[in-house]
C-alpha positions in Angstrom: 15.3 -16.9 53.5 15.3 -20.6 52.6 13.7 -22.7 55.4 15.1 -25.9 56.1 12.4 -29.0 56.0 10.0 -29.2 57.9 9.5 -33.0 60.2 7.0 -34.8 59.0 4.2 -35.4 60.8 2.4 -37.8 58.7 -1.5 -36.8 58.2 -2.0 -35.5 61.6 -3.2 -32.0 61.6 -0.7 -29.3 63.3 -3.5 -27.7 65.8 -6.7 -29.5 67.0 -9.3 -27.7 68.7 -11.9 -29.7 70.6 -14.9 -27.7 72.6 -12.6 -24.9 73.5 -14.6 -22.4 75.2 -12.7 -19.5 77.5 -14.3 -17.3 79.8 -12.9 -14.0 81.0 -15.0 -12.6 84.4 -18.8 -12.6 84.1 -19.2 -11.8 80.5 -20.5 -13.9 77.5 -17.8 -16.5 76.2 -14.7 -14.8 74.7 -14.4 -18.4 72.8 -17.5 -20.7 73.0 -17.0 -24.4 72.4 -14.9 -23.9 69.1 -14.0 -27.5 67.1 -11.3 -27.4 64.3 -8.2 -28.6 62.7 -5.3 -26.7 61.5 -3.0 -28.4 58.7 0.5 -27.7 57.7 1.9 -26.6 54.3 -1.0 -23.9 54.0 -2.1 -20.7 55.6 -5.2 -20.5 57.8 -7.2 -17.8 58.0 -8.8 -16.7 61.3 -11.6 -13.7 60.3 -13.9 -11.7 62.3 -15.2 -8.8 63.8 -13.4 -6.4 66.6 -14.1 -9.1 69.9 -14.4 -11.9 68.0 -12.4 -14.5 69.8 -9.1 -14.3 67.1 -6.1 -13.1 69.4 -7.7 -15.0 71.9 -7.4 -18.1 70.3 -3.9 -17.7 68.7 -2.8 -16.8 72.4 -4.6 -20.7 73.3 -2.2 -22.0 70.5 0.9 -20.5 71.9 0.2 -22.2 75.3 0.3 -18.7 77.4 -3.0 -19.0 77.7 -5.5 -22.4 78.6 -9.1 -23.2 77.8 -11.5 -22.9 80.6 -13.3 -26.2 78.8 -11.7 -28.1 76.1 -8.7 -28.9 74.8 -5.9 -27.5 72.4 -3.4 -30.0 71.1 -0.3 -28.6 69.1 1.6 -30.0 67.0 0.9 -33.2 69.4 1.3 -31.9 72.7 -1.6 -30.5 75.1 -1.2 -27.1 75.8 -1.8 -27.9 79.8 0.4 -30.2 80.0 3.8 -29.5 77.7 3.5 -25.5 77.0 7.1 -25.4 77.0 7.6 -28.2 74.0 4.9 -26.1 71.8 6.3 -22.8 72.2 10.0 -23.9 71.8 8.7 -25.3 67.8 6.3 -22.1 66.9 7.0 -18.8 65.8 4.7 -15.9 67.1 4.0 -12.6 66.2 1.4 -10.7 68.6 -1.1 -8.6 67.2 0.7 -5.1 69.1 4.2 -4.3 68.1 6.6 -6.6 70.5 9.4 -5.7 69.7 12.0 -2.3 71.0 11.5 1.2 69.1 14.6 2.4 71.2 16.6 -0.6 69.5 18.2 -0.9 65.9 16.9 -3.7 63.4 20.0 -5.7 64.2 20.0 -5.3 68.1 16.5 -6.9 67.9 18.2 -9.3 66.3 20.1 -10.2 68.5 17.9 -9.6 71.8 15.5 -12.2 70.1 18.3 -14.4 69.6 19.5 -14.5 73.1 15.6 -14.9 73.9 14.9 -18.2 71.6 18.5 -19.5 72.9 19.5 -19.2 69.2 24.0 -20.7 68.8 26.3 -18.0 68.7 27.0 -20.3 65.7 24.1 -20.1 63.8 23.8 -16.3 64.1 25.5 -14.6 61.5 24.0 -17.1 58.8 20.5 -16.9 59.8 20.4 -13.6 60.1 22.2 -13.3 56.8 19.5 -15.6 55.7 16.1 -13.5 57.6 17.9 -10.1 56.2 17.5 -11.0 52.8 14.3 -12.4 53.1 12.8 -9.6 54.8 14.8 -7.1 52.5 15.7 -5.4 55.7 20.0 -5.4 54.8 20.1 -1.9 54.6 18.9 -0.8 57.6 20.2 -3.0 60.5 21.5 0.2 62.0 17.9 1.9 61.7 15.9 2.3 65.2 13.1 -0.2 64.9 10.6 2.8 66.3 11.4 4.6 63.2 10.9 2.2 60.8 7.8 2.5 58.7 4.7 -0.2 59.5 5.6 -2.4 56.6 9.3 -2.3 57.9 8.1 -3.3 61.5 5.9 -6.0 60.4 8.7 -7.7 58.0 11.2 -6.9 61.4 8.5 -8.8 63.8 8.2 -11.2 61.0 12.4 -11.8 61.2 12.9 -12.4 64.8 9.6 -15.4 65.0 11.6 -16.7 62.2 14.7 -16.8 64.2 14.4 -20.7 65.2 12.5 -22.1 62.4 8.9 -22.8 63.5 6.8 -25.7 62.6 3.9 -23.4 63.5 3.9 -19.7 62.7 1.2 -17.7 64.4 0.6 -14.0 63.1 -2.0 -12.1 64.6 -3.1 -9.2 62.7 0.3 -8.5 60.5 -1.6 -6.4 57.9 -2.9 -3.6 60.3 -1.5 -0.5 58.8 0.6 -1.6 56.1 0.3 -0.7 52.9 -0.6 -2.5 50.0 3.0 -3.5 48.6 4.2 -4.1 51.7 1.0 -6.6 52.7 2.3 -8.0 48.9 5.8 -8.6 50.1 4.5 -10.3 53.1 2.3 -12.5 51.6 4.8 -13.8 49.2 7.1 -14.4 52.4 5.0 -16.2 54.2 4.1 -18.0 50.6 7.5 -19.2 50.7 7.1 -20.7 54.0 4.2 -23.0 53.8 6.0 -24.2 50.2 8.4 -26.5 52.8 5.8 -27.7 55.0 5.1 -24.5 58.3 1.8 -24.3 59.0 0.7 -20.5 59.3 -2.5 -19.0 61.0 -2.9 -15.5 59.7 -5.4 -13.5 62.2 -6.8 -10.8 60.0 -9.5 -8.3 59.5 -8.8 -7.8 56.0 -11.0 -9.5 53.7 -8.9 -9.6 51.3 -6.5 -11.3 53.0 -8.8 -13.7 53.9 -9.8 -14.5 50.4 -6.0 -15.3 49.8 -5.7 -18.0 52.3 -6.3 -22.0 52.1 -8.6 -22.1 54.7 -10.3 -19.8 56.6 -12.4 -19.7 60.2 -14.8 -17.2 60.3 -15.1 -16.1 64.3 -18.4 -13.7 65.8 -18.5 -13.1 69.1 -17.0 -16.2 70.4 -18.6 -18.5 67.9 -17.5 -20.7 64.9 -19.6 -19.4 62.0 -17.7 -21.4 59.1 -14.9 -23.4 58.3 -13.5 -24.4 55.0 -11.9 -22.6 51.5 -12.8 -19.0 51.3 -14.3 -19.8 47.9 -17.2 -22.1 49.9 -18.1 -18.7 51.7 -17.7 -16.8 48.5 -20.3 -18.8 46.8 -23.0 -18.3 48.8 -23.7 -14.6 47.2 -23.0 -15.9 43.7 -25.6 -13.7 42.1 -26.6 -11.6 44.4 -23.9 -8.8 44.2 -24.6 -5.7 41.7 -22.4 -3.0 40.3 -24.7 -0.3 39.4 -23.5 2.7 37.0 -24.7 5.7 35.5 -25.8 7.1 38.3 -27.5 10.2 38.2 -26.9 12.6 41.4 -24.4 12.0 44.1 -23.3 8.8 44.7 -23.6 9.1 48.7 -26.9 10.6 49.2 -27.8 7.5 46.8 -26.4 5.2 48.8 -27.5 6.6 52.2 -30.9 5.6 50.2 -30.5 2.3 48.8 -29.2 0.9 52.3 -32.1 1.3 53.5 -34.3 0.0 51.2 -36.1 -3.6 51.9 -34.0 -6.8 50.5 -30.5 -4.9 50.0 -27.7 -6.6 52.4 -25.2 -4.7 52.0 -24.0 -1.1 50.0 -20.4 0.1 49.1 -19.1 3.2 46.7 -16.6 1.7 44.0 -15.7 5.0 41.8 -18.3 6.4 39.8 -20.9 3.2 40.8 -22.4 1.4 43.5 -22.2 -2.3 44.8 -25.0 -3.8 46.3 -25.3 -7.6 48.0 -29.1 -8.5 47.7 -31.2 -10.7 50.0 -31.8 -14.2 48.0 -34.3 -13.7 45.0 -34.3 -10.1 44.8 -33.3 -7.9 42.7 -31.5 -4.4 43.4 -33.8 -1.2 43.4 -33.2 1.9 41.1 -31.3 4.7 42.2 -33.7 8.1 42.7 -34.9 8.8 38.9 -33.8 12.6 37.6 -38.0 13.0 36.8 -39.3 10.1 35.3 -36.5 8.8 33.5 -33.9 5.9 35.7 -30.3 7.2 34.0 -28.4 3.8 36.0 -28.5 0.6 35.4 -27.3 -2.7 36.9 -25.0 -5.9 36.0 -24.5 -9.0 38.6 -20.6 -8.5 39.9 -18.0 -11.3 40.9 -18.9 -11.7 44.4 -16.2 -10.9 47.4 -15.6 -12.7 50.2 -16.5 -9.4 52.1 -19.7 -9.8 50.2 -20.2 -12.7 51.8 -18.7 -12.1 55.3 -21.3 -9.3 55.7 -24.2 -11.0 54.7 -23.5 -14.1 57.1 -23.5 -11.3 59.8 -26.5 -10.0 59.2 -25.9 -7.0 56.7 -24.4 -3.6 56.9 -25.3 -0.8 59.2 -27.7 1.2 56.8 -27.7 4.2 55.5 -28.7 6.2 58.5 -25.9 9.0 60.2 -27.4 10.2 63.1 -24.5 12.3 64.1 -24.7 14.1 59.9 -28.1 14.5 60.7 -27.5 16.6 64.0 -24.2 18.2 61.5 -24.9 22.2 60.5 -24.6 22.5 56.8 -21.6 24.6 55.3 -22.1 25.7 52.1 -19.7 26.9 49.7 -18.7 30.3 49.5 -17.8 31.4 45.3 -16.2 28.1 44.9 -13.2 29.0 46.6 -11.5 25.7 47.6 -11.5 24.7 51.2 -7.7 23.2 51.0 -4.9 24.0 49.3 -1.4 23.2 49.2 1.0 24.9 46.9 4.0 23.6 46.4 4.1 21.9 50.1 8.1 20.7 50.8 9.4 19.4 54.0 13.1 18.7 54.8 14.2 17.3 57.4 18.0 18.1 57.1 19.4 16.2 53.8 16.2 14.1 53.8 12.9 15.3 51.4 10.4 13.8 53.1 7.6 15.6 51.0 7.9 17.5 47.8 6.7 19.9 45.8 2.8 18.8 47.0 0.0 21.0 45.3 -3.3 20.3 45.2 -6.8 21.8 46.3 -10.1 19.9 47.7 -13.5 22.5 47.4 -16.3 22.2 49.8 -17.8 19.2 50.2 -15.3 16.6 49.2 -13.5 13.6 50.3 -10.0 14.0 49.5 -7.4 10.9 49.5 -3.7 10.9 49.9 -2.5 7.1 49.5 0.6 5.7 48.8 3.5 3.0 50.4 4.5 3.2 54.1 7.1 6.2 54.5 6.0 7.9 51.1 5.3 10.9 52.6 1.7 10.9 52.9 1.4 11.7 57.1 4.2 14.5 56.6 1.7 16.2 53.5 -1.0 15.4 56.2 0.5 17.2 59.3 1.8 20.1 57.3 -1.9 20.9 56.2 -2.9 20.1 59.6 -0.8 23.0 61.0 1.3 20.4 63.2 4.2 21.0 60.8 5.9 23.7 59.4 6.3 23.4 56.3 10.3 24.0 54.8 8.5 25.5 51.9 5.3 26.0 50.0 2.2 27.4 51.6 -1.2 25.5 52.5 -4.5 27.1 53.4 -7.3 25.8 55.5 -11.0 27.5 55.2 -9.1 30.1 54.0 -6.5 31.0 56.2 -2.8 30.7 56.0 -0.9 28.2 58.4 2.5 29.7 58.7 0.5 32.9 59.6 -3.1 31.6 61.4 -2.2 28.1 62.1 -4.3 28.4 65.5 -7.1 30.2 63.3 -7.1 26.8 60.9 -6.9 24.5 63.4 -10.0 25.5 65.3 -12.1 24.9 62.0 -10.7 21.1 61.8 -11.3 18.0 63.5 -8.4 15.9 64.0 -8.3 12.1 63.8 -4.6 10.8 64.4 -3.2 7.6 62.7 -2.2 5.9 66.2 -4.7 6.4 68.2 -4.6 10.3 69.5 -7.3 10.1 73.4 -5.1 10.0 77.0 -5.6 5.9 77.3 -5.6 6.7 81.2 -8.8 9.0 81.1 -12.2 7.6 81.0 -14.4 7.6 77.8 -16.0 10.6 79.9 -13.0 12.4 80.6 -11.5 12.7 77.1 -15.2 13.7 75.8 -14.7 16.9 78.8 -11.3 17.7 77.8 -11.4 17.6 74.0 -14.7 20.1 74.4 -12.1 21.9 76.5 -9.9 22.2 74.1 -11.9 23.1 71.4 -13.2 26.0 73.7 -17.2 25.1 73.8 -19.0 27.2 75.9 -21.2 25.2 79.0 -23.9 24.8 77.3 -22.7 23.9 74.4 -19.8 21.6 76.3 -22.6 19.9 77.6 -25.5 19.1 74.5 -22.6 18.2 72.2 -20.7 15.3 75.1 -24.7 14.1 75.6 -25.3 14.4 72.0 -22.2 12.1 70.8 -23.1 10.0 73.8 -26.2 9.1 72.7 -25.2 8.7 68.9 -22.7 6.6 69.5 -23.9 4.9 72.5 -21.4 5.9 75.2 -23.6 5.6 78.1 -22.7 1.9 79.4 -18.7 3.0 79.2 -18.5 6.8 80.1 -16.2 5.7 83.1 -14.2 3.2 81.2 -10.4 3.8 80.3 -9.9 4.7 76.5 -7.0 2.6 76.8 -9.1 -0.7 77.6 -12.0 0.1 75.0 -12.1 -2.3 72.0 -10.3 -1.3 68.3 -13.9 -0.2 67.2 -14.7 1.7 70.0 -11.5 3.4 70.4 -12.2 4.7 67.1 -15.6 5.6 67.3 -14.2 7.9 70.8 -11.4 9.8 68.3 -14.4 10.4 65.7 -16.8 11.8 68.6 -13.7 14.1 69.6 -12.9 15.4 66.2 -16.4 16.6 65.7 -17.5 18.2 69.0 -16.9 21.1 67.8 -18.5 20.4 64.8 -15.8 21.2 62.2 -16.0 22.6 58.3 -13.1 20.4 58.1 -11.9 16.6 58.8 -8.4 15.2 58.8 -8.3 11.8 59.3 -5.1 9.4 59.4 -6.0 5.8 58.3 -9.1 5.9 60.6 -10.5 2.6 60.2 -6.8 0.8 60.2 -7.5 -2.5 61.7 -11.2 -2.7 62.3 -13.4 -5.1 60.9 -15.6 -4.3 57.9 -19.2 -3.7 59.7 -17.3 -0.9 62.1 -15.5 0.4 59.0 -19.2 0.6 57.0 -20.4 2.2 59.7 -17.6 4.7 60.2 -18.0 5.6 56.0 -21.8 6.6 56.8 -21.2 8.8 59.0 -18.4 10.3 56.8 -20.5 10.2 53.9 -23.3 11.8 55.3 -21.1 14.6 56.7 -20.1 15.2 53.2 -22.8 15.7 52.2 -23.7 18.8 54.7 -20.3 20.2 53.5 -18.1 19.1 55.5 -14.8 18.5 53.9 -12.6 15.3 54.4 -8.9 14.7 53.4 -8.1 11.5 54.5 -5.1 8.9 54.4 -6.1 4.8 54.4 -4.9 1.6 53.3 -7.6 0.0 52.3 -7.9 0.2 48.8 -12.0 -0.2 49.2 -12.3 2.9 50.9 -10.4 5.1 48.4 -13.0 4.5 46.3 -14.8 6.8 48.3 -12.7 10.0 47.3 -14.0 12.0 44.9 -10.0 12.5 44.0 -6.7 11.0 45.1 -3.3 12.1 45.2 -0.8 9.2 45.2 2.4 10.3 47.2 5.9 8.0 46.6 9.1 8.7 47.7 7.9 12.4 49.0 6.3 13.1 45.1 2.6 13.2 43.6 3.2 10.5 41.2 -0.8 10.7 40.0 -3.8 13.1 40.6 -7.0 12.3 39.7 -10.2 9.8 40.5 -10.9 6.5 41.6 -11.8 5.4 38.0 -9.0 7.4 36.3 -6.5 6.2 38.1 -8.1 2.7 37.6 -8.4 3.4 33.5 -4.5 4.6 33.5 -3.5 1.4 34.6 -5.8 -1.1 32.5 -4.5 -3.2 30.1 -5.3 -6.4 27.6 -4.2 -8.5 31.0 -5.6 -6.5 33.7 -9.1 -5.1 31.4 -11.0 -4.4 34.9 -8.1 -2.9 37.2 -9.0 -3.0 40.9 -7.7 0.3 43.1 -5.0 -2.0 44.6 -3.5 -2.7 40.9 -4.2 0.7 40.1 -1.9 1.6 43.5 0.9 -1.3 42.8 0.8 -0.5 39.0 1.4 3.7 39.6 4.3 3.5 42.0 5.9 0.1 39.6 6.1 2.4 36.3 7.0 5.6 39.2 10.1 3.5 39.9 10.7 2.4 36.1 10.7 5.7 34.7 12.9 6.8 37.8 15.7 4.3 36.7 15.6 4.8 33.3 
C-alpha cells in the first residue's frame, strides 16, 4: 500500500496528554495524572506490565473513552467535546481480535468499508492497494477465523487502513505472532510513518519497544519514562553479564544466582547466563565443581528489557515454591519420555505436519518453534493425544497414543495456546473441576486446590470469573490446573504469549525448577528469549523439521562474517529463509 500525504500539521504534536488520570470503581488509578506528547512521522511505543494503564490509554485516544481528570487533545480536537472528528481521522486496532472468524478476508473487507463509509468508488483500488500491502491476495476467500495469528493481525491491520488515518492506534498487534510475521508488520507500519501517520504501538514485547522512536514506559497507572528507548537502554550500560562455561546445570545455577545480594535480574541464553547487576557490583560465580570456578564473565550489550526490569525493581528470584512442593521423577534406563516417529497429519489434500521424529528424555525442556501455520500446534496436539495422527506413532511416559491415549494423557498437564479454563466459572470453580477431571481423590482434591492457592496467591480472587482475571493471572490459573495432578509431563502452547516480562520470569522459574525434579516440558513460544531455555529445538516450516538441535547450534549454523553473534530470532528468520531457497531451487 502507498499512503497518500499526510496534512500537515505544522510542529504541533498529534496527541497531547495533560494530567490524565482515569478511575474505574474504588480501585487505585487505572491512569494517574499522565503528561505527554505524541508526534507524527514516527512510532510510539507504549510499554508496560499486564494492568499497566496501555489499552486504557489508547482507548482515551480513540475518544470511546474520557478522562476522569485531564484532558486528551487529538490531532487538535478534545476528546469531550469532538469524539466524532478524531475517530473519523484515526485508524484503530484493539488489542482482542475485532474482526468476524465466520467471515472471509474480503467480506471483512467490505463490512469495514460499509462501517468507515468508505465510496463504492474507492473500493476496488484500495483494497487492491491494502491486499498487496498486507500480502493477503491470495486468500480473500479464506475465513478470517482460520487464518493464522500473523494473517489476522496483517487482516486487522487492512481494515484500520481502510480510510487513511492520520493516527494509527495498535494495541498489542505482536501477541502471538511469530517472528517473520512481527517482521512484516513492522516494515508495514515502517512504510507508514515514512509519509507522515503517527503510530502508537501498545506492546509487551521488549523488543518491539527497542524498535520504536519513542517509547512510554507505563506501571500501574504511572508514567515511569519518556523519551528514545536508547535513553532507557543506557542506564544499565555495564551492568549486564553474559557468563559461560558453566559448570553443572544451567537452571539450578540460575535458581542460585537470582537470589544472590546485588544481582537485578537472571535469564538463560544457550549454554550461558545473563545477569543485570545492581550499580557497582560485579556478578558472583556460579557454584565451583570443588575449588576450582570453570565460568567466567564478559560485560554484554545491554537490552532494553535489561533496563525495563531493573526500573521495576528486578526479577522475581530464583525461588519456585510450587517445584519445591513437585515429587521428583527420575529417569528410568534412559528411555526417553517423548517420542514421535515419523508423526504425519493430513487433513484431506493438505499436510499439515510431516514426517515429525524426535525424542525429549527425562528432565528436559523441549521446543517446537517456527512461523504461524507451520505446523507446530498440529505436532503439539498429536503428542498430546487430542489428535490422531494420519501416520507415524508418538509415545508419552511410555505408552502409545493410538492405543493408551487416556493412559498418556493422565501423566500430562495441559496448557492450551488460547486460553483453555470455562471464563464463566470462578477461579474456585475451575481449580474443583480440573482436580475433577484429573480424578484426585478428596483429600488429595483438597491439599493440592489449597496448595496452588497459596503458591500462587489465589485467595483474594477464588470467586472471581476466569474470564475477568488479568492476562497474567489467567495464566498463572491454566499453570495451577495443568499441575494439580502433579504431572511427569508438561505441554504447553505459547504460555506466556502476551504477558509482560516480570510475569513471564516468573512463569520460567517455576518451569525451570520443575525441570529440574524431572518433570519434562515440550513447549511451543514466540519469543525467541525463551527458546533459549530448551535444551533442544525442533524448527517446524511448512509441516517439515527444517533443523534439530540447540539454542547455540542452531545460533552457530546461521553465523556469518555479517551476523558474527547471531541472536535466536536470526537464527529462526535465517533457517526457514535458506528452507525456502533450497525449496525453489
Amino acid at each position: 500500500m502507498t499512503p497518500g500525504p499526510v496534512p500537515d500539521l505544522g510542529p504541533d504534536p498529534f496527541v497531547r496528554l495533560s494530567a490524565v488520570t482515569k478511575r474505574f470503581g474504588a480501585e487505585a488509578p487505572a491512569l494517574d495524572a499522565i503528561d505527554g506528547t505524541i508526534a507524527g512521522g514516527r512510532i510510539t511505543g507504549l510499554v508496560g506490565p499486564d494492568g499497566a494503564g496501555k489499552t486504557t490509554l489508547i482507548r482515551l485516544m480513540t475518544g470511546l473513552m474520557l478522562p476522569d481528570e485531564g484532558t486528551v487533545d487529538v490531532l487538535g480536537y478534545d476528546t469531550r467535546r469532538n469524539p466524532a472528528a478524531i475517530q473519523a481521522a484515526i485508524g484503530y486496532m484493539p488489542q482482542r481480535f475485532g474482526l468476524y472468524e465466520d467471515l472471509s478476508v474480503q467480506e471483512n473487507l467490505d463490512l469495514y468499508a460499509d462501517l468507515r463509509g468508505l465510496p463504492k468508488a474507492e473500493r476496488a483500488r484500495t483494497f487492491g492497494e491494502l491486499l498487496d500491502f498486507t500480502d493477503l491476495h491470495r486468500f480473500t476467500t479464506r475465513l478470517a477465523g482460520k487464518l493464522s495469528g500473523g494473517m489476522k493481525q496483517k487482516l486487522g491491520l487492512a481494515c484500520a487502513l481502510l480510510r487513511k488515518p492520520r493516527l494509527l492506534l495498535l494495541d498489542e498487534p505482536g501477541v502471538g505472532v511469530d517472528p517473520i510475521s512481527r517482521r512484516d508488520l513492522w516494515k508495514m507500519v515502517e512504510n507508514l510513518t515514512a509519509e507522515g501517520i503517527g503510530v502508537v504501538w501498545s506492546t509487551a514485547y521488549l523488543e518491539e519497544a527497542e524498535a520504536c522512536d519513542h517509547v512510554f514506559l507505563l506501571n500501574q497507572g504511572r508514567l515511569l519514562f519518556s523519551g528514545p528507548p536508547h535513553e532507557m537502554t543506557d542506564r544499565v550500560e555495564d551492568r549486564v553479564y553474559r557468563l559461560s562455561g558453566i559448570d553443572g546445570r544451567r537452571r539450578e545455577q540460575l535458581a542460585r544466582l537470582l537470589d544472590e545480594e546485588g544481582v537485578v535480574d537472571g535469564v538463560i541464553q544457550g549454554e550461558a547466563i545473563r545477569l543485570v547487576m545492581k550499580p557497582g557490583l560485579s556478578p558472583p560465580s556460579p557454584a565451583k565443581d570443588g575449588d576450582k570456578a570453570t565460568s567466567h564473565a564478559v560485560v554484554a550489550a545491554p537490552r532494553f528489557e535489561d533496563a525495563f526490569v531493573d526500573m521495576l525493581g528486578g526479577g522475581p528470584g530464583g525461588r519456585s515454591k510450587l517445584a519445591e512442593t513437585q515429587k521428583t521423577f527420575t529417569a528410568e534406563g534412559g528411555k526417553p519420555v517423548i517420542e514421535a516417529r515419523g508423526l504425519t497429519k493430513r487433513f484431506g489434500d493438505f499436510t499439515a505436519a510431516d514426517n515429525i521424529t524426535f525424542d525429549i528424555p527425562r528432565g528436559q525442556i523441549f521446543g517446537l518453534l517456527g512461523p504461524n501455520g507451520a505446523g507446530k500446534s498440529t505436532t503439539f496436539k498429536m503428542l498430546c493425544g487430542l489428535l490422531k495422527p494420519t501416520a507415524g506413532e508418538g509415545r508419552v511416559a511410555g505408552f502409545d497414543l493410538r492405543r493408551d491415549a487416556a493412559e498418556a494423557r493422565n501423566r500430562l498437564g495441559y496448557m492450551a495456546q488460547k486460553f483453555s479454563l470455562y471464563g464463566d466459572l470462578s477461579v474456585i470453580q475451575n481449580l474443583n473441576f480440573f482436580a475433577g477431571v484429573y480424578g484426585l481423590s478428596r483429600l488429595a482434591k483438597r491439599e493440592r486446590i489449597e496448595l496452588m492457592t497459596q503458591i500462587f496467591e489465589f485467595r483474594s480472587i477464588h470467586d472471581m470469573s476466569a474470564k475477568d482475571l488479568p492476562l497474567g493471572l489467567k495464566q498463572r490459573l491454566a499453570l495451577a490446573c495443568a499441575v494439580l495432578h502433579e504431572p511427569e509431563v508438561l505441554f504447553l502452547d505459547e504460555p506466556t504469549s502476551g504477558v509482560d516480562p516480570i510475569t513471564r520470569r516468573e512463569f520460567w522459574t517455576h518451569i525451570n525448577g520443575l525441570v529440574e525434579k524431572g518433570v519434562t516440558v515440550l513447549v511451543t513460544t514466540h519469543f525467541m528469549d525463551e527458546a533459549e531455555y530448551c535444551d533442544r529445538i525442533s524448527l517446524i516450516y511448512r509441516g517439515r523439521s527444517i533443523a534439530l538441535g540447540s539454542p547455540d547450534e542452531m545460533k552457530a549454523r546461521v553465523a556469518s562474517k555479517d551476523i558474527p553473534d547471531p541472536t535466536m530470532e536470526d537464527a529462526f528468520i535465517a533457517l526457514v529463509e535458506n528452507s525456502e531457497a533450497n525449496e525453489a531451487a
